[in-house]
N, C-alpha and C positions, 0 to 999 in steps of 0.2 A: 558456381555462378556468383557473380560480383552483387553483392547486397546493393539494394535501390529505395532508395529515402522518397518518399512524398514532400514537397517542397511546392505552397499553395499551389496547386494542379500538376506538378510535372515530377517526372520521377528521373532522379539523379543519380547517380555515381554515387557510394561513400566518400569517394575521393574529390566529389565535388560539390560533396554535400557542405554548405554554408552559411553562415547567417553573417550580419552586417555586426561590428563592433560597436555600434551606433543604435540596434536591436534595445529596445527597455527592456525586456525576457534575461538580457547577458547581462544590461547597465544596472538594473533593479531587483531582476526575479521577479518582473510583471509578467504576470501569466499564468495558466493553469495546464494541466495535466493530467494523464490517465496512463497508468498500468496496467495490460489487457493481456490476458494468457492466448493460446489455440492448443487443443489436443488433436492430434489423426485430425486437423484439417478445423477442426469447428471452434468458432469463437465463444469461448466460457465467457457467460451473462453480456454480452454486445449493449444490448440495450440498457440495461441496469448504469454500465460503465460510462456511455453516452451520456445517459440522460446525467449521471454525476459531476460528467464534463460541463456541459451547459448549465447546470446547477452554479458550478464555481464560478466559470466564466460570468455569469447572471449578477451575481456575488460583490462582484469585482469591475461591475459594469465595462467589461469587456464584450464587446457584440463578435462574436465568432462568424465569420463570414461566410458560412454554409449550414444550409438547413440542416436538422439533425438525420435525416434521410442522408440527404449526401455526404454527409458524413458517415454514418454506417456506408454506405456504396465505397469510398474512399479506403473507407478502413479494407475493407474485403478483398477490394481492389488490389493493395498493397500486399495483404497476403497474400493473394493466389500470384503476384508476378513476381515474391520473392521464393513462392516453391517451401516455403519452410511450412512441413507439418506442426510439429511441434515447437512454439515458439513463445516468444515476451515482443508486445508490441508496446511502444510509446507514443500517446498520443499528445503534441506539445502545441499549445498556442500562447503567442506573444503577444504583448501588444504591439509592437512594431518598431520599424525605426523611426528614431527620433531624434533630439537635441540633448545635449548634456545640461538636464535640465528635468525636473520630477513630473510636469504636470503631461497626462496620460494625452492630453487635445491635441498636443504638440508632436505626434505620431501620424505616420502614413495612414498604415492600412494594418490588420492585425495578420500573422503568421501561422500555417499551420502546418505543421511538419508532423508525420508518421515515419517512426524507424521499427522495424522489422527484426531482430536479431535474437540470439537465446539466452538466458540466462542462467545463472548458477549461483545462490545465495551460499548454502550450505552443504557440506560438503555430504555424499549418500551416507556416511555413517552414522550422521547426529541424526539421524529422520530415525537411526534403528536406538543410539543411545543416550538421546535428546542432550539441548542447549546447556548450558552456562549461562545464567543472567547475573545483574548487581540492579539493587535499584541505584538510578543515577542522583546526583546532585541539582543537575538542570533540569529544571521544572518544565513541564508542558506550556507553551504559551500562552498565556491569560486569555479567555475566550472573551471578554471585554475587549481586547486589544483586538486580534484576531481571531476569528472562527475558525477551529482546527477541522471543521465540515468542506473549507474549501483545500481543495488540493492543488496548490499554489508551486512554482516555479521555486519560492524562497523556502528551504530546508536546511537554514543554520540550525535554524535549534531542534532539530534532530540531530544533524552531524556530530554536533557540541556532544549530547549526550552518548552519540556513537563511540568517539573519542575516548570518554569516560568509560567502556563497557571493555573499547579493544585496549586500554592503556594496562586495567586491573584482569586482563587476560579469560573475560569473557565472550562471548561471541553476540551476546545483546543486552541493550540496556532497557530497563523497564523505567517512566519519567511519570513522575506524582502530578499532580494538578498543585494551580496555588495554592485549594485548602490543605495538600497533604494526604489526596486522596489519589492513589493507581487511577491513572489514565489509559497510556497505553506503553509500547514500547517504540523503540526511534524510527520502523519503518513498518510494524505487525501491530494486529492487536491483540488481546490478551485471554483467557480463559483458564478458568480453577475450575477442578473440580472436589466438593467437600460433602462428606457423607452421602453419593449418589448424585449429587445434584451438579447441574454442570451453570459455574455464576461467569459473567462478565460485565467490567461497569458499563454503566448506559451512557449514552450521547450525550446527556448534561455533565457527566465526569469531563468534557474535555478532549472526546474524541473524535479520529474519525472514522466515519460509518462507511468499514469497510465492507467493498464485496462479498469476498469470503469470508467474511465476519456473517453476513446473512445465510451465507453459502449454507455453514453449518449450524448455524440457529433451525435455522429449515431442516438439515437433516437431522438433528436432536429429538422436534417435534415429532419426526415420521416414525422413528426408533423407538419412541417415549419418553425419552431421558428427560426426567426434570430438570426444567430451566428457569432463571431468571438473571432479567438485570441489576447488578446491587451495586452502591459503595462499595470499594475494598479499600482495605488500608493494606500496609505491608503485614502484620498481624494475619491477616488473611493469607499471604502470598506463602509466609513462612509454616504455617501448618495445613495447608493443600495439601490432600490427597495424590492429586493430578497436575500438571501445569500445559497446556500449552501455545503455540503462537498460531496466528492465521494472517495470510498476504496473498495478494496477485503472487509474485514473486513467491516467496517462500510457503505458501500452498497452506497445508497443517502440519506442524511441525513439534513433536515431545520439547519438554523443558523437567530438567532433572534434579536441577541444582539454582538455587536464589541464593546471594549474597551468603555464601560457602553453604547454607545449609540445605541437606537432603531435601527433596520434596517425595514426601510420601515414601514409599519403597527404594526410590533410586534407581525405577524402571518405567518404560512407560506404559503407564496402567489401563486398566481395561476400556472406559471408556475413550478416553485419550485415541487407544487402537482401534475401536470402533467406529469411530467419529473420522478419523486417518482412511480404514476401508472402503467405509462409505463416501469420503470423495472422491477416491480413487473410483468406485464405482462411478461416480458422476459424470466423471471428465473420462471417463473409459480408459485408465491407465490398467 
């Protein structure tokens, strides 16, 4: 069956799925977004992702032009008429089209486009003998400048650090904050684990507050595994017991090796697996 895009109310063709070249979303990276998994049919955290969207959008005084009801209805919509169980949905909104010209007033009406399709970050081996990371040279964007809480259309300075990860022949790059302190990585965020305890830095490091970043916070607590949010420095990263990443996209995933050196064993360790099980239990994989 031919994939069907959500395109404000009507569902289109890939092949005629379109936006205006004149769009602020194309001209700027005005606009925000969500990454939304489905397993065997059910949308993992719907409402959590939603309410993030609108959060952005809020953000960015962009007025999204459906209540957050019909927005979930929309979303669902879109998956049951493209038949994908298992799936990666994108939910995109624009500011619209406009003039070549920066000021946001000078737009129609805002865009919202749902795409349906599946994804593949990583290849099924590195989930059994985890990543390759480097910490990068490009920094996290100054949360003074930008709030990395909004999940914006504009993703140069991830790419940039992406760049830097596949250029020195890793598969992702880990990006410090301006003081010099692990943020996150160019599209996951991040988690050590040292002497038991499983750390990730907090929201004020510079990050963002992802889904599955909560995902497993929550299942930590149910398990017992001590948790908290700390500072890390790379000092931390490089004598980690554990490493690993968390994404829509790339789910929880081992990390083995930081900037050439072993982490921990050079396997991926107990909790790490645990913490892996137990969302697979979640999402009923």
């Amino acid at each position: 069956m031919e994939p069907k895009v959500y395109i404000d109310g009507q569902f289109v063709s890939k092949k005629e799925a379109k936006v205006s070249v004149f769009d602020h979303g194309f001209l700027y990276g005005d606009g925000v977004f969500e990454g939304i998994r489905s397993y065997k049919g059910k949308i993992l955290e719907l409402d959590a992702h939603v309410r993030r969207l609108y959060e952005s959008a809020k953000s960015i005084r962009l007025e999204i032009p459906l209540t957050q009801e019909q927005m979930t209805d929309a979303i669902k919509e879109s998956l049951r008429i493209n038949g994908l169980n298992d799936s990666y949905l994108r939910v995109i909104i624009t500011r619209g089209v406009g003039y070549l010209g920066l000021s946001p007033w000078k737009t129609s009406h805002p865009s919202v486009i749902i795409i349906v399709d599946q994804i593949e970050l990583y290849p099924a081996e590195l989930y059994q003998k985890g990543l390759e990371l480097i910490t990068c040279a490009t920094i996290r964007n100054h949360p003074a400048a930008l709030s990395p809480r909004i999940k914006s259309l504009n993703y140069l300075n991830n790419i940039l650090a992406k760049i830097e990860a596949i250029d020195a022949g890793a598969q992702e790059g880990i990006m410090m904050n301006h003081e010099g302190h692990v943020a996150e990585c160019t599209g996951d965020n991040i988690f050590i684990v040292r002497s038991g305890t499983l750390l990730t830095p907090p929201t004020s490091a510079g990050i963002l507050e992802g889904v599955t970043r909560d995902i497993v916070i929550e299942l930590a607590g149910k398990a017992n595994i001590p948790f908290k949010e700390e500072t890390l420095t790379r000092h931390d990263l490089f004598v980690a017991d554990e490493c690993f990443l968390t994404g829509t996209a790339a789910e929880v995933i081992p990390a083995t090796k930081i900037d050439g050196r072993v982490v921990g064993t050079g396997q991926v360790g107990p909790i790490t697996r645990q913490l892996i099980d137990a969302f697979h239990k979640r999402t009923g994989r």
